[in-house]
C-alpha positions in Angstrom: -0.8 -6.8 3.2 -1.5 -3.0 2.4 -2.9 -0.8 5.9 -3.2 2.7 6.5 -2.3 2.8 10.1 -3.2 6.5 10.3 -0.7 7.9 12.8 -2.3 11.2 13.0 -5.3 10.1 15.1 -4.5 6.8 16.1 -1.5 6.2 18.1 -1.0 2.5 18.4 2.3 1.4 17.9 2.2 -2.3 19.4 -1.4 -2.6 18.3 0.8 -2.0 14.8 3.2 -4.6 16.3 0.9 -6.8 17.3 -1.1 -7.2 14.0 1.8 -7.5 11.6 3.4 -10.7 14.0 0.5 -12.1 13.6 -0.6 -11.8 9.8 3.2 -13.0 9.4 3.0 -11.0 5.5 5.4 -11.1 3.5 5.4 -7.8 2.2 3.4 -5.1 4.0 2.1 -1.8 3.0 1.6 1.0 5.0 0.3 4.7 4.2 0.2 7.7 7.0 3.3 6.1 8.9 5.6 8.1 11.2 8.5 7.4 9.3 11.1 7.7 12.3 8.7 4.8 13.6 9.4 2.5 10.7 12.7 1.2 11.6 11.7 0.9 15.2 8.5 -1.5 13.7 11.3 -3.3 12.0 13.3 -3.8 14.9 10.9 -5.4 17.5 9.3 -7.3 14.3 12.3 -9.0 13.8 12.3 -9.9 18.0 9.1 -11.8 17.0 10.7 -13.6 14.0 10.4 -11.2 11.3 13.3 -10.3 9.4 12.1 -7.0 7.1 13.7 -4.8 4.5 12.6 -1.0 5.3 11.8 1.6 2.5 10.1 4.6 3.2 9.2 8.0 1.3 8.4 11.0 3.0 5.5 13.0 2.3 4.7 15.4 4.9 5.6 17.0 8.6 3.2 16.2 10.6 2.9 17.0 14.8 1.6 13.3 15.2 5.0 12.5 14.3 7.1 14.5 16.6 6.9 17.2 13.8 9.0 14.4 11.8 7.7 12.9 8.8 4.6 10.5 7.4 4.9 8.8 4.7 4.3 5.5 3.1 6.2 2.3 4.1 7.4 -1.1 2.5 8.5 -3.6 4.3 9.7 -7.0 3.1 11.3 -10.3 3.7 13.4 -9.5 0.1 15.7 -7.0 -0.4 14.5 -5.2 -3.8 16.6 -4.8 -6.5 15.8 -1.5 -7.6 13.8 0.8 -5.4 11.8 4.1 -7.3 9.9 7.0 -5.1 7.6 9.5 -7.4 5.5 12.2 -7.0 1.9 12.4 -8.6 1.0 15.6 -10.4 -2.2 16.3 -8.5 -1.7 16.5 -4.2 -2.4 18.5 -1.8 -0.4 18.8 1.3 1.1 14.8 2.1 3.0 15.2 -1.5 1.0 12.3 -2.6 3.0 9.5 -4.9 4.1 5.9 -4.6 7.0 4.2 -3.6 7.8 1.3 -5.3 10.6 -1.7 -5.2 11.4 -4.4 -7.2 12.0 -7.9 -5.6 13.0 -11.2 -6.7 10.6 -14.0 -5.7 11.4 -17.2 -7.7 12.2 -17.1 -11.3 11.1 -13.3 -12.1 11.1 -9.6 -10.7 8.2 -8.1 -9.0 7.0 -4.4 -8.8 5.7 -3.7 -5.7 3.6 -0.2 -5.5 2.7 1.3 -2.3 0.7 4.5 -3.0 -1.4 6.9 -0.9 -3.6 8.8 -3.8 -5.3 12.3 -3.7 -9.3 12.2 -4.6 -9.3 15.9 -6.4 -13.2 15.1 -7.4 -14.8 15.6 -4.8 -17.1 12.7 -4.8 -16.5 9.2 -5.7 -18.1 9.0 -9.5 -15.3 10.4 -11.5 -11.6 9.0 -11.7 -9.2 10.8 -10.3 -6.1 12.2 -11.6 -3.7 10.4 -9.8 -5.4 6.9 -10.5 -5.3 8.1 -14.1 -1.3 8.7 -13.8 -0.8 5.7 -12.1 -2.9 3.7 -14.3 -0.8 5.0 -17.7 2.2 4.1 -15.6 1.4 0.4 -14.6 0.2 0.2 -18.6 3.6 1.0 -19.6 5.1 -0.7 -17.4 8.7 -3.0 -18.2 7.9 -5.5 -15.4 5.2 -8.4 -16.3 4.4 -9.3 -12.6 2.9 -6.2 -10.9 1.2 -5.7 -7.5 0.0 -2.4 -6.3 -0.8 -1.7 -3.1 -2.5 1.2 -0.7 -5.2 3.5 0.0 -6.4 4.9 -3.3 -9.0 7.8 -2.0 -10.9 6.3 -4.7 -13.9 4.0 -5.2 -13.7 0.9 -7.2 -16.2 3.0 -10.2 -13.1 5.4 -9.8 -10.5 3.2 -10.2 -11.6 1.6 -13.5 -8.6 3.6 -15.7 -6.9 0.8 -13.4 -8.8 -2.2 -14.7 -9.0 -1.1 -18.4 -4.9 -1.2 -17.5 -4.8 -5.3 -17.0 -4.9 -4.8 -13.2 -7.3 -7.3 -11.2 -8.2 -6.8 -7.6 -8.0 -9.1 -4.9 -11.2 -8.3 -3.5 -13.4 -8.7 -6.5 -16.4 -8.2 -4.0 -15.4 -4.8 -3.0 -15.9 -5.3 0.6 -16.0 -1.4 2.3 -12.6 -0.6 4.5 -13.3 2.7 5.3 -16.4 3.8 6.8 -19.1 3.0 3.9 -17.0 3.1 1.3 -14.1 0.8 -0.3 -10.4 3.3 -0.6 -7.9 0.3 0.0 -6.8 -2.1 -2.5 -4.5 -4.6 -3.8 -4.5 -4.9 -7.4 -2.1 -7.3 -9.6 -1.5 -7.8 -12.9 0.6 -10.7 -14.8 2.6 -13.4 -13.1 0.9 -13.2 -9.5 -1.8 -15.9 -9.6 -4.2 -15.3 -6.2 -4.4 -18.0 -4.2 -8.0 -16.9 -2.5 -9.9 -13.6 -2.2 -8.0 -11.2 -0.3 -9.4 -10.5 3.5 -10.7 -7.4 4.7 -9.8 -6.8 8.2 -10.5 -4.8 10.7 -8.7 -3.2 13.5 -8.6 -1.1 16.6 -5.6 0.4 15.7 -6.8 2.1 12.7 -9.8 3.9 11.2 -9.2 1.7 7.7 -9.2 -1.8 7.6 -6.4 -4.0 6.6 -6.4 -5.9 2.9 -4.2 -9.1 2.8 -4.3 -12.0 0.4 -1.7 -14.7 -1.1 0.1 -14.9 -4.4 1.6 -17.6 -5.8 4.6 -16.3 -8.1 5.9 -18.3 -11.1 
């Protein structure tokens, strides 16, 4: 499941609560999250059955916040292995990156990328720079099983770098989450075989609607 809950205008922590108990994901991606929040999520999530790994990476100070941090936030039923935070080379002022862990499920690692990308085109024709960096990095890759995850400020004619990488997406009908446009994915490459098109869902407690779907991993 990847959201961007968008904690600077929309201030809905139990509607956050409320959605994750009931989607039950097993991994859940979330972009423009109060980090201090994050833990607290965890904690009353696990009061409705769900027992979650937190990783977070900062990106910005933000009032919404408590003048504490946003950022992007994994949370997952496995501990990962190996947990890796990075900076893209174009942003503006969230420090945009990924953060990304890699998780045991069954007989192989997974990389799981949750990334809140920068459009520095100023329209939605062109790819972007940080979809290009994160495309050569998913190319190169170590890992065969791959799922990344988030808001990509980008259009699914901007993310082809992305495609031409081996990366398929989970909503092959490119169903809009934002407004009139599609900006959230999840796109997966190698062992992850999808079980059904991902839903697009949407919510009160966000201006962006959710993206979740099932893999099956062998």
């Amino acid at each position: 499941m990847t959201w961007n809950i968008n904690s600077e205008k929309v201030q809905n922590f139990w509607g956050w609560v409320n959605v994750i108990a009931n989607q039950k994901p097993d991994v859940v991606s979330l972009q423009e999250a109060c980090t201090n929040d994050a833990p607290v999520l965890a904690r009353w999530l696990k009061g409705r059955g769900l027992d979650y790994h937190v990783e977070i990476r900062p990106t910005n100070i933000h009032w919404a916040c408590g003048f504490g941090s946003q950022g992007q936030v994994i949370l997952s039923k496995q501990k990962p292995r190996s947990v890796v935070k990075r900076d893209y080379r174009t942003s503006d002022s969230q420090r945009r990156g990924y953060l990304a862990e890699t998780i045991d499920i069954g007989p192989r690692p997974v990389r799981i990328v949750n990334t809140h990308a920068y459009n520095n085109t100023g329209g939605w024709e062109k790819p972007t720079d940080n979809v290009n960096q994160l495309a050569g990095w998913a190319a190169s890759g170590a890992e065969t099983a791959q799922i990344i995850m988030g808001d990509l400020n980008a259009t699914p004619r901007q993310v082809t770098p992305l495609y031409r990488a081996g990366l398929k997406d989970a909503d092959p009908t490119h169903r809009t989450t934002k407004g009139t446009v599609k900006l959230d994915y999840i796109l997966y490459r190698g062992a992850p075989a999808l079980q059904s098109p991902a839903q697009v869902i949407k919510s009160p407690s966000s201006d962006h609607s959710m993206v979740i779907t099932n893999f099956q991993i062998s």
